[in-house]
C-alpha positions in Angstrom: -2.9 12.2 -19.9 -3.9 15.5 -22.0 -5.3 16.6 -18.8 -2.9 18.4 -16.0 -4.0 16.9 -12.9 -3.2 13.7 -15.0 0.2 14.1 -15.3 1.1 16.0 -12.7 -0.6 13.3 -10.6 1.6 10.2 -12.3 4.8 12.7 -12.0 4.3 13.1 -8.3 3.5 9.6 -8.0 6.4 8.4 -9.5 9.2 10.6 -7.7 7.4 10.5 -4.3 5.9 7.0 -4.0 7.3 4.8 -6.3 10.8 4.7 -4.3 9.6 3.9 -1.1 7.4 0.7 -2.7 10.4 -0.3 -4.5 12.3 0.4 -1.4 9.8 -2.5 0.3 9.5 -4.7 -2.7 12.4 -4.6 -5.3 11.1 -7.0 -7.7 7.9 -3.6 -8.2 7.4 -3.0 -11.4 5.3 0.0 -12.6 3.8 0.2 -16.1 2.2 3.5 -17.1 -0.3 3.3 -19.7 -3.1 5.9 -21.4 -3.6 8.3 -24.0 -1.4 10.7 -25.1 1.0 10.2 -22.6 3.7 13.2 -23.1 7.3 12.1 -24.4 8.9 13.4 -22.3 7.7 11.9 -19.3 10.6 10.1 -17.5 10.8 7.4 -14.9 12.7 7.6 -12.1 14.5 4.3 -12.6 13.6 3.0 -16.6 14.7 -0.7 -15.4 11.0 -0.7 -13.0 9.1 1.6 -14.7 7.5 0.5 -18.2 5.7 3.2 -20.6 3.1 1.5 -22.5 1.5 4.0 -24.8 -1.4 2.1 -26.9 -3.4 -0.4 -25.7 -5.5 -2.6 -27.8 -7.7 -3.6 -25.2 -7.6 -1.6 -21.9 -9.8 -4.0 -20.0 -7.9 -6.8 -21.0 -4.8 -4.8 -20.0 -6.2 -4.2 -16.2 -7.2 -8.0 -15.7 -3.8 -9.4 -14.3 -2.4 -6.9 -12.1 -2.6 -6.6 -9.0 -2.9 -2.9 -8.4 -4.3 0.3 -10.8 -4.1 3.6 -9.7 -5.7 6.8 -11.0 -3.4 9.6 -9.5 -4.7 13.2 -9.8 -3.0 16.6 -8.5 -3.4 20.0 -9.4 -1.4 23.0 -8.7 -4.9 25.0 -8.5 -5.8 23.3 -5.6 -2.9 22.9 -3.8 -0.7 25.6 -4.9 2.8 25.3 -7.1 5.5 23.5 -5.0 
């Protein structure tokens, strides 16, 4: 997450998308996890949205859920909004 695309990827992400999934499916729950996520980062609603920092075991981690994603975004490409 040391990486801007990264973050501004899981930011956009999580105030664009992650409202209308919950929208559909209100039992979602959405766990973040990587290095060096920043403090700061805030979910939209904490109660569905889970900031796991450390992993012992990343491909341990990804083996029961359903669904990863890998959201990029940069402002270079796209231009600030």
């Amino acid at each position: 997450m040391d990486w801007a695309p990264n973050e501004q990827g899981l930011k956009w992400f999580v105030q664009e998308v992650v409202p209308y999934v919950i929208k559909e499916n209100p039992e979602f729950v959405f766990r973040m996890a990587g290095k060096k996520i920043p403090i700061g980062f805030i979910c939209i609603r904490t109660e569905i949205c889970l900031l796991i920092v450390k992993l012992p075991d990343a491909l341990k981690y990804h083996e029961d859920k359903a669904i990863m994603i890998v959201p990029l975004l940069s402002e270079a490409a796209y231009g600030p909004k």
